[in-house]
Every structure is written in structure tokens, then in C-alpha cells.
N, C-alpha and C positions, 0 to 999 in steps of 0.2 A: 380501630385505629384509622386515621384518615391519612392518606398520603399525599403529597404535592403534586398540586395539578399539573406540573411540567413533566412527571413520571407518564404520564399517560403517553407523552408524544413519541416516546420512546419504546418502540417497535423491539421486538425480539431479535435475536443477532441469526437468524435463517440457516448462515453457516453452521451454525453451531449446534441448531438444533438438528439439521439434516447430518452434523457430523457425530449426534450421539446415538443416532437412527443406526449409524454407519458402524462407531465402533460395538452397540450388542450384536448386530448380526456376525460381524469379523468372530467375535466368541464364539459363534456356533460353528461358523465355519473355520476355523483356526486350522484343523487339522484333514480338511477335505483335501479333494486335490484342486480344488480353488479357493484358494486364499481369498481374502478381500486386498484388493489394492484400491489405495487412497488415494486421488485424485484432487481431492473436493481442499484443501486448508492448503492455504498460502504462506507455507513452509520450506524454509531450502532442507532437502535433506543432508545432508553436510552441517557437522558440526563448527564450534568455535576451532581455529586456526589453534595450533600445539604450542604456539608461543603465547596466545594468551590464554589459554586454559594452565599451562606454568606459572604466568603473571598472576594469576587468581590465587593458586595454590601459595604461590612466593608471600601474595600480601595477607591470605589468614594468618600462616605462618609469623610474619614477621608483624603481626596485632594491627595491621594498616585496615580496620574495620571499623571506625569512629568517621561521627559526621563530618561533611567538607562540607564546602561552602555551598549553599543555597545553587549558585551559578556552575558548579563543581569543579572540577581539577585544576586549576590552572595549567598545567600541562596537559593536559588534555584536550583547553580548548586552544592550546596553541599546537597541539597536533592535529586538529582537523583542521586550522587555522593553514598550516602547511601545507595538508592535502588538498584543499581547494586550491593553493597556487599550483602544485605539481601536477593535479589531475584533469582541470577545468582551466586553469589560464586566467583562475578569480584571485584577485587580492580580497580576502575578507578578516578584516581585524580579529583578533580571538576578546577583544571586548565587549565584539559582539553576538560572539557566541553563548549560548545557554544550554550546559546541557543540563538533561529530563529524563523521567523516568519512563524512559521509550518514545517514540512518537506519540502515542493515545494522550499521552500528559503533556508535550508539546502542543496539540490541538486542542488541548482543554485549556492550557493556558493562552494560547492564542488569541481562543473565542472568550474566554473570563474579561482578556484585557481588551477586546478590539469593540465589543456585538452588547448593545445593550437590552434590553425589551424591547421584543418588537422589532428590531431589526432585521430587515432582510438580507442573507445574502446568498446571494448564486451560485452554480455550481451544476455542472453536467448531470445529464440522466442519459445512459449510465454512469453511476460514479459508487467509490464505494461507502458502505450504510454508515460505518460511524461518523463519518464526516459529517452527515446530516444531523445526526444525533448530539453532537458535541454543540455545534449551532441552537439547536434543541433546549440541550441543557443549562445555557446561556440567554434562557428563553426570548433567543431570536429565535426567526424563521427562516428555514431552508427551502429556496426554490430552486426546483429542477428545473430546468430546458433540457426540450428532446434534443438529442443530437443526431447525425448519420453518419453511414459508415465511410461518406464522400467527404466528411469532415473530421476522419478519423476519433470519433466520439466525441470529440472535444468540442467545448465551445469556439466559437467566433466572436473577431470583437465586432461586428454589425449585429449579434445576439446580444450581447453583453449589453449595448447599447440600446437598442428595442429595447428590453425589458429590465431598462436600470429606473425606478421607477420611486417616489416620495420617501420610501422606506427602507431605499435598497443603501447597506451601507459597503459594501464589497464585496468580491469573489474567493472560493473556495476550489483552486484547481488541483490537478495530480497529474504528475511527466517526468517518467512514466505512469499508465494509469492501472489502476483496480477495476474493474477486471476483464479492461480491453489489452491490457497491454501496451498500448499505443501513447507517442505523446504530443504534445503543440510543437509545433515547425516556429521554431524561434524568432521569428519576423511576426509568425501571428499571436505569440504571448506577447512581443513587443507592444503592436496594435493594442491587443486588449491590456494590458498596462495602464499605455496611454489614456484610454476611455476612461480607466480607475480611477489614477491622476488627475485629470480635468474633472471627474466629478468630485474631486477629495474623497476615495473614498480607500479599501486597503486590499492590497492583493496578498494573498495566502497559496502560496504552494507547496504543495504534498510532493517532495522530491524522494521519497523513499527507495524508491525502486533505481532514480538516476545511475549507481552506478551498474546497474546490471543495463546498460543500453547497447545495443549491436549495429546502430547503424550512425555514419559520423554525421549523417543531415542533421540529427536530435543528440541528446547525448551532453546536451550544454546546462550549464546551472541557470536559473533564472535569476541567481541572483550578479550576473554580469549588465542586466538591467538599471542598476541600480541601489544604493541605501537604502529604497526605502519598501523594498520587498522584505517579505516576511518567508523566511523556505525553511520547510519543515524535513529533518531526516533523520536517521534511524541505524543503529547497528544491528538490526534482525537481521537485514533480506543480502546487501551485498557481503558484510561480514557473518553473516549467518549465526548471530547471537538473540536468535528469536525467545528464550524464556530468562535470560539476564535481565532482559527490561531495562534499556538504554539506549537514547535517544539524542538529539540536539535541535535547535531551533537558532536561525540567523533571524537578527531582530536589526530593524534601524536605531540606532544608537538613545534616540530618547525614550524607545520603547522598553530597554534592559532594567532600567530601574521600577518602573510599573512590574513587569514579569517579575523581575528579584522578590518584589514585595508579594506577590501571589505565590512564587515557589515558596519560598518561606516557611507562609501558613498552611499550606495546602499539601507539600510534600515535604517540607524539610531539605531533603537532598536527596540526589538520585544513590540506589545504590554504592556505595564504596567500593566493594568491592569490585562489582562489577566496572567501576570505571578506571580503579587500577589494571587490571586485567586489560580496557579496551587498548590502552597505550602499546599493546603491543601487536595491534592490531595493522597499525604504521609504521612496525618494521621492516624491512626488505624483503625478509623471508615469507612474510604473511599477504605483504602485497602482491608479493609471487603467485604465492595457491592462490586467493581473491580471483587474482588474470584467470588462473588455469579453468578456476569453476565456474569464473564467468565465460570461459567459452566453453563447458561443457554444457551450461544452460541454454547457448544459444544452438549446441550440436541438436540437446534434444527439441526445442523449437522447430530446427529445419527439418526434422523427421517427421512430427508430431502433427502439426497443421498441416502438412502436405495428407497425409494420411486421413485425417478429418475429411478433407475436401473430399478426397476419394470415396469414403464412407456416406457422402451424400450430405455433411453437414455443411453449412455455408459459414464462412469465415474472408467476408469479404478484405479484409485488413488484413497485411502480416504484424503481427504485433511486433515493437520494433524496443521492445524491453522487459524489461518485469518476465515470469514465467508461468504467463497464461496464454489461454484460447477462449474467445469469449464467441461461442460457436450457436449459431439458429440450427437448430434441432427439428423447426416443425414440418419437414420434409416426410422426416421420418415418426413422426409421432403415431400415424395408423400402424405400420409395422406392431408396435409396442400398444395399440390400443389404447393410445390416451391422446389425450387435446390440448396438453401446454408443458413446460419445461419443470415442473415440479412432479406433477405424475411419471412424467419421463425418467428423472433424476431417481425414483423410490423402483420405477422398476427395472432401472439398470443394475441396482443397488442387488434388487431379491433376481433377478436373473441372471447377470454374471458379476456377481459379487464385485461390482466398480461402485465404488462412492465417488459422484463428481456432485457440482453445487448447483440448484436451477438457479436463475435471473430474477425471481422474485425481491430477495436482499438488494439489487443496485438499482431499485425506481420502477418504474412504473410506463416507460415509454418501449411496448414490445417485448419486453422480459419476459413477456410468459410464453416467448417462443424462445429464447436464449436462455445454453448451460454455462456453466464456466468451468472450464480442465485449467487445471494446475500442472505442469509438468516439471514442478521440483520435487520432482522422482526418477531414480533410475533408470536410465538406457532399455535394462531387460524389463523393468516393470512399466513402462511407455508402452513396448515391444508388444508385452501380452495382455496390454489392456486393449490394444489395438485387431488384437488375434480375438478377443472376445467379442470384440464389438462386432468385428465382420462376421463372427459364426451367428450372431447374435438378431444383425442387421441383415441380412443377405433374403 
């Protein structure tokens, strides 16, 4: 059998393979007195809100499980339609909303509609993999540019610009990012906009993480820029509906009829049920808990990287959303007898049962001295992964 030559460019998902590494040994060790604690998957631990795990229930119940429309809910897209005026200060039409079956299938259809062969488009290293890979599958091509940590990972628009080049048809950003944490100072997504613009070409950003943001410099939508951003987001990470598989994508208004035509054929509709359920995700009561565990994610933040530093890991950036640490490890790598952030990662794993993820998966620029901690984990399990590591590291 011969497979499609675009399958090739498409790299293993690294997390995933270091997280099945992770969960046989947790088997073995289940009942020691070191657990495995998981570090490594970009998971809130916290379930769906109690109001819409009801709403789900309500709609089997009452047989509300038949297809919607391609674009889905109409109420639905006029409740996020809402929450962008009350949360961000955006007016965005609910016509131009689309929602998907997660974010992964908003970025597929993004790249379906935008990226033709051969096209290039940009995007930070580090950034996270499948972003490359949906560009990939679209058999465009993904360029990375290095970024630093004095640029908070992110690109610049004097990069953007340098290397917008014959074939380059747009960028592919994330703010908050995968898996720095970190997002664009909104004057300088402005700038790079700008460049996008003048060159006609299209900006895409990965807003998933937006509402989990802690500090009011960032924290803003990109899509107050303008119609004619493309912002992609997600009910996983601030609603914490991460295996429902529902999503949303804000499109410039001639771009909805193209996307409708790809949902269509490609997925039908999102979910049902899951997006009866999301509506009540914009109740009172659910925006409440949201707040709460969005400051509990930022409690563990200000424990967690503090801590790191101490351990000798360097984390130049305080990540300013999302709930990672995207930390250089290669201080400490002779302690542990290896030479880069994946040996590192396996023998954190067999020596104090921590699964965290190496830098391999976000590029190519330094990674193999950078892990990345996840700390959408518990207070006490942050606590005693930090107690490992010092017995560990000392």
C-alpha cells in the first residue's frame, strides 16, 4: 500500500509518545509509595462546570442529539457572541462565528481554507507541533523563526517582515502560547498585523489559552484588531471541556461561507450534544467557578516557577497565561547523566516517577535543552513533584 507523500511531513505528536512511556510505568508503580505524577499533557484538572455536565444530561434525555447546522448552535454562537462583549470589550457578530469540533478542527479548517501548495506560512519556534502539522496537511509549509526569551517567544513584526518571502502567504500565532506560556504585547501583534495586511496576506491566531491570562498588559483578543483576523478558540482549557471536542473559530465575514462549505463535507457538525451542554457554560454560576480556577491556576504558577528557578532550572519569562513552564534544564543535565531535554524527561520519569514533556515536539531552535511542566495539577501534587525533584537534584 502506498501512502500520501504529505503523511511523511507529519512527525509523531512526542507528547504523546513520552505520555504512554508515562502512563506503563504509573502501572507499575500505582501502588508504591511514589506514585507517578503527571506533569507532561496539557490538561486542566478540573472537570466540566456542574451546570453543564446537567445541560448534557438534560439534552440526551430530552433526544436533542440530531445534527445542527454545519456552523452549529445558533445560540451558541450568540453566547460567545456575548462573552466576547462582556469579557474582552469586542463586539463580534455571532455570524461570524463557527463553531468545530475542538480547536484541532478549527485549524484544519483554517489551513483547508486559507494555505494552498506550497504555501508558506510562519510561525514561532517555539510553538506548539500540531500547528505545523495542520499547515502540513494543507501541503503548505511551516516556517519556524528562532525566537528569544527577550521577545517573550514570540515573533516580531521586523521578523515577520525579514522573512515574508515569494511563497509566504501568512502567519500562524498563539496568545497565550504552547508551551511558553507567554503572549504578544498587543501593540506588537498590532505591528505584525500590519506587515500581514500590506502584504495581503492572513493572520491566524491560536487564542485558546486567552481566557486563562493573569496579567492585564496581555489578556486582550486579537480580534479587537480588526474583521479581518482569523482567532481560533476552544472549550478545553478555560472551560475545561478538554474530551467533549468543541471548539470555535471567528472568521472575517466572507471567509464563513468557504469554511461552511468545508464543515459540511469534512465534519458535518460539531458534536450536539456537546454544544447543548456548552451553553451553560455562560451562565453566572459557571463564569463564577471559571474566575475561581482561573486564579487557582495562576496560585499554582506563582509557586511552581518560583520553585524551578530555585532548582537551578532557568525560566527566563514568567509565563503570563496558559499553565505551563517552559524551563532550560541544561544546567542540570550532568546531575542526571545526560546531554539534552529528552534523556532528561525519561529519566525524571524512572527516577522520581514525574512525567513532564522534553522540547523536542515545539521546534528545533534550543529545545533539546528545554522541558515543558504543565501545572494543571493540583496544589499537593506541584507540592511533591517539587520535593522530588530537590531530593533528586541536590
Amino acid at each position: 500500500m502506498q501512502f500520501a507523500a504529505r503523511t511523511e511531513k507529519i512527525e509523531p505528536f512526542y507528547v504523546m509518545e513520552v505520555a504512554k512511556a508515562a502512563q506503563i510505568l504509573a502501572a507499575r508503580v500505582a501502588d508504591s509509595a511514589s506514585p507517578m505524577i503527571f506533569l507532561n499533557i496539557g490538561e486542566p484538572d478540573f472537570t466540566a462546570a456542574p451546570a453543564v455536565q446537567q445541560a448534557a444530561s438534560a439534552a440526551i434525555a430530552q433526544g436533542q442529539t440530531q445534527y445542527t447546522n454545519a456552523l452549529g448552535l445558533p445560540a451558541l454562537r450568540t453566547a460567545i457572541s456575548q462573552w466576547y462583549a462582556s469579557r474582552f470589550g469586542v463586539q463580534v457578530a455571532a455570524e461570524r462565528i463557527v463553531v468545530t469540533a475542538g480547536a484541532s478542527a478549527a485549524l484544519q479548517l483554517a489551513c483547508q481554507a486559507l494555505v494552498n501548495p506550497g504555501d508558506e506560512v510562519l510561525m514561532p519556534d517555539p510553538s506548539y507541533p500540531c500547528n505545523r502539522h495542520f499547515v502540513s496537511s494543507a501541503d503548505g509549509v511551516a516556517r519556524l523563526i528562532p525566537t528569544t526569551a527577550a521577545q517573550r517567544y514570540q515573533l516580531s513584526s521586523e521578523q515577520v517582515l525579514a522573512h515574508w518571502g515569494a511563497q509566504t502567504r501568512g502567519v500562524l500565532l498563539a496568545s497565550p502560547s504552547n508551551p511558553t506560556g507567554t503572549s504578544i504585547a498587543p501593540d506588537e501583534l498590532a505591528r505584525i498585523h500590519d506587515v500581514v495586511r500590506s502584504k495581503g496576506g492572513f493572520t491566524i491566531v491560536d487564542e485558546i489559552y486567552l481566557g486563562l491570562s493573569y496579567d492585564e498588559a496581555f489578556g486582550r483578543s486579537a480580534l479587537a484588531l480588526g474583521e479581518d483576523i482569523v482567532s481560533i478558540n476552544s472549550f478545553s482549557k478555560y472551560f475545561n471541556m478538554t474530551g467533549w471536542r468543541l471548539g470555535w473559530m471567528v472568521l472575517p465575514p466572507a471567509m464563513v461561507p468557504v469554511v461552511e462549505r468545508l464543515a459540511q463535507n469534512l465534519f458535518i457538525c460539531p458534536s450536539t450534544i456537546a454544544q447543548h451542554a456548552a451553553l451553560a457554560c455562560f451562565a453566572p454560576e459557571s463564569l463564577a467557578l471559571y474566575e475561581q480556577r482561573r486564579a487557582e491556576f495562576k496560585a499554582r504558577r506563582d509557586f511552581f516557577i518560583p520553585a524551578l528557578r530555585e532548582l537551578g532550572f532557568g525560566v527566563p519569562v514568567m509565563p503570563d497565561g496558559a499553565f505551563y513552564a517552559w524551563a532550560d534544564g541544561s544546567a542540570l543535565f550532568p546531575k542526571l547523566g545526560v546531554d539534552n531535554s529528552w534523556d532528561f524527561a525519561y529519566a525524571l520519569m524512572d527516577k522520581a516517577h514525574l512525567a513532564i514533556t522534553p522540547g523536542r515536539d515545539f521546534g528545533s531552535s534550543d529545545t533539546a535543552r528545554y522541558v515543558r511542566f504543565s501545572t494543571a495539577n493540583s496544589m499537593t501534587q506541584l507540592h511533591e513533584a517539587v520535593a522530588r525533584l530537590r531530593r533528586l537534584l541536590a
